[in-house]
N, C-alpha and C positions, 0 to 999 in steps of 0.2 A: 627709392632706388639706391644699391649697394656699388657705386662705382669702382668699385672694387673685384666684385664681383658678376660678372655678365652673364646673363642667363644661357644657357645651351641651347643650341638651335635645333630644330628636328624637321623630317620632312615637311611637314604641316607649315611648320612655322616661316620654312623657307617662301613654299607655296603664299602664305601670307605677306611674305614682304613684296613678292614679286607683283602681288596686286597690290597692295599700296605699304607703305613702309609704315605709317602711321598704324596702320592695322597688327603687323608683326609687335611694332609699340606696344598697342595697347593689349595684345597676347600675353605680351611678358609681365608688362608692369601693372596695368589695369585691365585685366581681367573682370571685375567685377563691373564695367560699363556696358559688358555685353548684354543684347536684347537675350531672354531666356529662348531657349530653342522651343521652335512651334511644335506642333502634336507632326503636322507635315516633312517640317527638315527631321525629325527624329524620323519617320516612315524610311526616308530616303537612307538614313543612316544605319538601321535597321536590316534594308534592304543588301547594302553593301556588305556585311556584316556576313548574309544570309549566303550572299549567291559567293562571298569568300571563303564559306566552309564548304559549301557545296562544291567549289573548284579542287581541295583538296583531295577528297573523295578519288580524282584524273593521276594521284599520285600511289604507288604503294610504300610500303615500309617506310611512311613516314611518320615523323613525330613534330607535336605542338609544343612550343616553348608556354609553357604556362609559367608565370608570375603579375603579382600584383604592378599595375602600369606604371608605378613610379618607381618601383626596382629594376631600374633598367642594370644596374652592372649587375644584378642576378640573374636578369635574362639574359645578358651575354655571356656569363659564365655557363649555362645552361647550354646555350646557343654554341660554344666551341667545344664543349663534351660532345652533345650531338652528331659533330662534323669530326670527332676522332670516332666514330661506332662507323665500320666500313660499311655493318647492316644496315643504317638509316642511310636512304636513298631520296629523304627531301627532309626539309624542316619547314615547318607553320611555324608566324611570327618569328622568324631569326633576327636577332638583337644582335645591334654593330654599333661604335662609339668610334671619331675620328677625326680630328681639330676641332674639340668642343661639337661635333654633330654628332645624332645620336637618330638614329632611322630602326624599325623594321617591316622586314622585308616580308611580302606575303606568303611566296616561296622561294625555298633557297634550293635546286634543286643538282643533287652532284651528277658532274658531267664525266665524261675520262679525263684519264691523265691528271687529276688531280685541280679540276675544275671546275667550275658552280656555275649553273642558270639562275639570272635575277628572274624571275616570274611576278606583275602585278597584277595583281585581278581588279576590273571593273566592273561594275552594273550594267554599264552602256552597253550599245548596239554600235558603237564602234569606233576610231581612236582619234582623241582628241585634244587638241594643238597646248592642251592644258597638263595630258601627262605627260611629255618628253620632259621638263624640270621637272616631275614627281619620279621618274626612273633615272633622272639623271643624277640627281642627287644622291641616289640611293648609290649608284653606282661610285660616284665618288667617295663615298665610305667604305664600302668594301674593297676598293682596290687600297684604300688609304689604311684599309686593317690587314692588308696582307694576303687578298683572295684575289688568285686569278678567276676573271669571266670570262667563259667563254660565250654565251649569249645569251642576248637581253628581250623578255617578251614581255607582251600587252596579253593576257586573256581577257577577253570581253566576250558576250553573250553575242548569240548567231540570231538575228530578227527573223531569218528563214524557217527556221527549224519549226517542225509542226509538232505536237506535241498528240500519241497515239493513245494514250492513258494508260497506258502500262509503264515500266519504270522508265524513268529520264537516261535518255540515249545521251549520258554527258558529252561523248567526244563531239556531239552533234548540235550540242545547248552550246556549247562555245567554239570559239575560233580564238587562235592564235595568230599574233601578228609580231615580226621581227623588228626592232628598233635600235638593234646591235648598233649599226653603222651613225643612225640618227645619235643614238646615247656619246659615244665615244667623240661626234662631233662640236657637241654644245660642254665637255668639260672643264674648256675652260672660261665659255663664260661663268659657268655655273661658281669656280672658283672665282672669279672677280669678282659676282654677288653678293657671297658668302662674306667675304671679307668685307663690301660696302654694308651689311645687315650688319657684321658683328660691331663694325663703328660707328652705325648709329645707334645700336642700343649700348654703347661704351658711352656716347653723351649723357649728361644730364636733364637735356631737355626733349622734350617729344617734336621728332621732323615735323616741318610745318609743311602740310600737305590739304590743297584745297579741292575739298569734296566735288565728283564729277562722274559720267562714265564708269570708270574704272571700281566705285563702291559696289557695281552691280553684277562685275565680269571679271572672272568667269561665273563668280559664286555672288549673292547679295551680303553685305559685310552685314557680320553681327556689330557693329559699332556703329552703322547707319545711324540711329535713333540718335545716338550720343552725338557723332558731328554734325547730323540735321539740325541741332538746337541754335547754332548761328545764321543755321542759310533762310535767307528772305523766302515768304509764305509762297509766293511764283517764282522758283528756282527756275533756271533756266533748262534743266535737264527736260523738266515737264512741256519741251515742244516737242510736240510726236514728231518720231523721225528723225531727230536730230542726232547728228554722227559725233565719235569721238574731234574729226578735226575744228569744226566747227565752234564746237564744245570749246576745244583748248583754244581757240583763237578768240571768243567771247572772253574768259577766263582772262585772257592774256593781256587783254585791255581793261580790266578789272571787273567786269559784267555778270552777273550772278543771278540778277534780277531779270526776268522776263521786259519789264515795265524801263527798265535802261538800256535796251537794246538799239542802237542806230537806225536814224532810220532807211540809213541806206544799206545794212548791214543784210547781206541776201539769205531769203527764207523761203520755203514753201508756200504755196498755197494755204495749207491749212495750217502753217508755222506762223504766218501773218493772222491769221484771222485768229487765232490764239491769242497771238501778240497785241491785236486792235482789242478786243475781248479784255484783258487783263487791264490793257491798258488806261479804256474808258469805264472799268468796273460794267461791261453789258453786257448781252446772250446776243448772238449769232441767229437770227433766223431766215434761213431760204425760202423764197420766194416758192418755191416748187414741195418745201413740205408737205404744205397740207394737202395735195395731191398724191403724193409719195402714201402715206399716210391713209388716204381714206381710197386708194385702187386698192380694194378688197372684195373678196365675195361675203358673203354671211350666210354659216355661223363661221366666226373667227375663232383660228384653233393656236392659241398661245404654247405653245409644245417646249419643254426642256428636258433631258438627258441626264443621267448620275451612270458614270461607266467604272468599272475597275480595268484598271492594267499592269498586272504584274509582271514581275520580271521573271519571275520562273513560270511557267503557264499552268495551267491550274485542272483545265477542262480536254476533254478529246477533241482535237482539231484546231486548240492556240499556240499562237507564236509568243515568243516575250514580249510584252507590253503590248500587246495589244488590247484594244479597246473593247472591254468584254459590256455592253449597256445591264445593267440591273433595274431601274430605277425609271421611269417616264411620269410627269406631269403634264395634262392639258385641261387649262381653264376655257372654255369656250364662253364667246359672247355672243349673242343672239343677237340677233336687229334690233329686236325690241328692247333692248337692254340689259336684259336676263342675262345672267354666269352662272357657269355648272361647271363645278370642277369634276375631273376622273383624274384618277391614277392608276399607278401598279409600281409593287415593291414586289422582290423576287422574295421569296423568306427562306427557298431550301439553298440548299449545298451543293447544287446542278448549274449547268449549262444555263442562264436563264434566253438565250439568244427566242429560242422557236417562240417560247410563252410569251415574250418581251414585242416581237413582232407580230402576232397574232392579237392579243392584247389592245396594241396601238392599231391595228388597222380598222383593230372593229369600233377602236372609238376617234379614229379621225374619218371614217365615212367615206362616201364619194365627191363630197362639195365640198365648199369654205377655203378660204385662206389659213395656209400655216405661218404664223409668226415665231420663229426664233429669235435668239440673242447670238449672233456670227453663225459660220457656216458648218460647226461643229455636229448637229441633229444633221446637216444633210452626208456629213461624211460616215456617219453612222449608219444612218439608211442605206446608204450606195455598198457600204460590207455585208448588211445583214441580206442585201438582194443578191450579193454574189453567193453568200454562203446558204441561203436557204432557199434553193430553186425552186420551191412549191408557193411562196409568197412573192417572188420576184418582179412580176408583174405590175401586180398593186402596193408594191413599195416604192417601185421606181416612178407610177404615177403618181404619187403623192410631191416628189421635186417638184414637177411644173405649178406646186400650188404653193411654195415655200415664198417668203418676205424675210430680207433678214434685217430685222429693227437696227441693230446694230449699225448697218452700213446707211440705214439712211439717217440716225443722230449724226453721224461719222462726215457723213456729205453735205447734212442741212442743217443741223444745230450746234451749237459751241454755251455750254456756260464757265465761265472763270473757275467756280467750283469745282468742275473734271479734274485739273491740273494734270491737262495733258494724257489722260486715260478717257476711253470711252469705255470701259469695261460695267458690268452692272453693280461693280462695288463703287465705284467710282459716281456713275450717274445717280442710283438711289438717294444716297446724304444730298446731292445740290437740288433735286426735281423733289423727292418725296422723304426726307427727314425722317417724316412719320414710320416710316416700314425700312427703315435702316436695318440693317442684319446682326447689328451689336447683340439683338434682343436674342435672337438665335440661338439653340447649343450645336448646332452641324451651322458651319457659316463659310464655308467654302469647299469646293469637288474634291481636293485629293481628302479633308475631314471624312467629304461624305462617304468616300471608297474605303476609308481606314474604320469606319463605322459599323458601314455595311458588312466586314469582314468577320466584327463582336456579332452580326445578327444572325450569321450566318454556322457560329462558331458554337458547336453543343455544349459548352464548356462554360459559357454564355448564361447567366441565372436567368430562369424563363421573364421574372419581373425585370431587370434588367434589357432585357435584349426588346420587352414593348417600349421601354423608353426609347431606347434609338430607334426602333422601327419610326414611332409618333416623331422623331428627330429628325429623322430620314423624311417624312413625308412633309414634314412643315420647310423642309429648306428648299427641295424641290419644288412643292407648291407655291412658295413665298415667289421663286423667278419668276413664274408664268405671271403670279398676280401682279406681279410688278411690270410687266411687261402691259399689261391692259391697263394700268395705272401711268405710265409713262406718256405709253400711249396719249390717253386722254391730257394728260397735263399737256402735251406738244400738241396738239389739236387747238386748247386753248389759247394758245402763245401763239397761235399763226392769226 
């Protein structure tokens, strides 16, 4: 580090300190400790990207500040040409620089009288206690460059809007929300921050800040990996449930460790039995398991879901993000032993909802138990019987046949190995090692939706697009079998 010279802060970086100061740290000066971005935070990033040009589109006679990202004083030279042409009536990416900040703005959009609309655009479905410092800040550059505002909006996407398949009804895919009065009020904390970020990155040493809550929220730090290398294998974060206060008042007495926790120190139900768990290196098992477990009918229908949800809607009759299913796995177990796997993977460029539920009814029957993993296949089911009235009936009676594994590991088993997840990535490594999902190339839903989009994409080399299909079908199928494997290993433990 060049103490001499302090790095410039920029929206982002601000957004960083304010979740942890260590993290703006390691922006500036260690950059290279960051985890690489997943195929998934890249989707997300992507997406943003997507639905911020699409927002522009809402503007006319505008203009993009195009330059390379680390030329910012050539985007702001660009950016105040712009704003003298009385014809440009908005600017994309307008570039502002302002005691060492340095922001741009999504849209800059000119108001009368010789004044500007800050405009950010979001993804989201609607506003969140995380952008008022990403508009504020912005805001405190432009007034600090010399721009009156006259007001300040959020555009985020409208979750109502139904989507008729003809062109996108933009004024209708988004909503705007005012923040004028909220912006103007949080100014000056925003300058007291600014000032406490610019002096801890004027130190020589990195703020000493102990990992907690806050690495997770709003965003999960890309530096996790890097300050997880001191905290103890049973951190304390990993008691389900566990709140920020708590958190800091473990912390506070120096407690980090699960296995150091008081034992008068108050915990949940399942935060103690975690706690006992860790603490005697043991598994948890309920007395009521094996009963949980074997109230089934036969044949057992182990059922898992792969959905897309985009944020622009894609099909006639979607909202944004909503859960469009593509993808269904059920491995069935007989009485006698016997598993049969079925599936279905959608392969065209359609609606696959009617094929999707047609499909599954005929291969989940009239009998058996349905085992999921949480209650995410039933909330599926419950959309596709509102929206497809001719299967409605026998979709909705298939609920009264659902078990959701999940909530009975959740209520009657604990192994130390979860640390504090019940999720299926979590249980597979501690109950079955062997079928860990490392082996995988799809090994997680938002993969498998970012996958399925290559299968479905004509652009796609036909050789290519069977590998992910075979990708698609082994991940999907991998849950179910996991689920009959799970199964049986907690059968054997009771």
């Amino acid at each position: 580090m060049n103490p001499n010279k302090i790095p410039m802060l920029s929206k982002s970086k601000y957004l960083a300190g304010l979740q942890c100061p260590l993290r703006l740290w390691h922006q500036c000066y260690n950059l290279h400790l960051a985890s690489p971005v997943s195929p998934a935070q890249q989707a997300l990033f992507d997406t943003g990207h997507e639905v911020g040009k699409l927002a522009t589109q809402l503007y006319s006679n505008g203009i993009l500040v195009e330059t390379d990202p680390f030329r910012h004083e050539q985007a702001i030279g660009k950016t105040l040409k712009a704003m003298q042409d009385p014809l440009v009536k908005a600017i994309f990416e307008a570039s502002f620089s302002h005691d060492a900040v340095r922001v741009k703005v999504d849209i800059l959009e000119r108001s009368g009288g010789g004044k500007w609309n800050l405009i950010e655009v979001k993804s989201s479905t609607s506003v969140k206690n995380e952008y008022l410092p990403d508009v504020g800040v912005q805001y405190l550059v432009l007034k600090g460059s010399g721009l009156e505002v006259d007001r300040v909006t959020l555009l985020h996407l409208n979750n109502q809007y139904v989507y008729d398949g003809n062109e996108l009804d933009l004024n209708q895919l988004f909503t705007a929300s005012d923040l004028t009065q909220e912006t103007l009020a949080c100014q000056g904390e925003i300058a007291v921050k600014l000032g406490e970020f610019k002096g801890i990155l004027g130190n020589p040493d990195p703020p000493e800040i102990t990992p907690s809550r806050h690495c997770f929220h709003p965003f999960e730090c890309e530096f996790l990996e890097h300050c997880s290398q001191v905290l103890p294998e049973h951190w304390i974060v990993a008691l389900a449930g566990i709140g920020r206060s708590k958190l800091d008042e473990l912390t506070a007495i120096g407690v980090l460790d699960i296995r150091d926790i008081p034992q008068a120190f108050s915990l949940t139900e399942i935060q103690e039995r975690i706690k006992r768990c860790v603490q005697y290196n043991m598994e948890y098992v309920s007395g009521d398991l094996r009963d949980e477990l074997e109230a089934v009918e036969y044949p057992i229908h182990f059922l898992d879901f792969e959905t897309l949800g985009l944020a622009i809607p894609r099909y006639v009759g979607t909202r944004p993000y909503q859960s469009v299913p593509f993808q269904w796995s059920d491995h069935v177990l007989h009485e006698d032993g016997r598993v049969e796997g079925l599936e279905y993977l959608c392969e065209e460029d359609k609606d696959p909802k009617e094929e999707f539920a047609r499909t599954l009814l005929d291969a989940l029957g009239p009998k058996g138990s349905i085992i999921t993993y949480t209650t995410y296949e039933e909330g599926i089911i419950k959309g596709l019987a509102e929206e497809l009235p001719q299967y409605r009936e026998p979709l909705l009676a298939t609920l009264g046949r659902v078990k959701d594994l999940h909530e009975i590991i959740r209520k009657h088993y604990y192994h130390p190995e979860f640390h504090g997840s019940f999720s299926l990535k979590a249980v597979v490594p501690a109950l079955l090692p062997e079928m860990d999902y490392a082996n995988l190339i799809v090994q997680e839903g938002q993969q498998a939706g970012l996958e399925y989009l290559r299968v479905i994409d004509p652009s796609t080399p036909a050789n290519e697009r069977e590998k992910i299909r075979e990708a698609l079908l082994a991940y999907c199928g991998h849950d179910t079998l996991v689920m009959i494997k799970i199964r049986e290993k907690l059968l054997s433990r009771c």
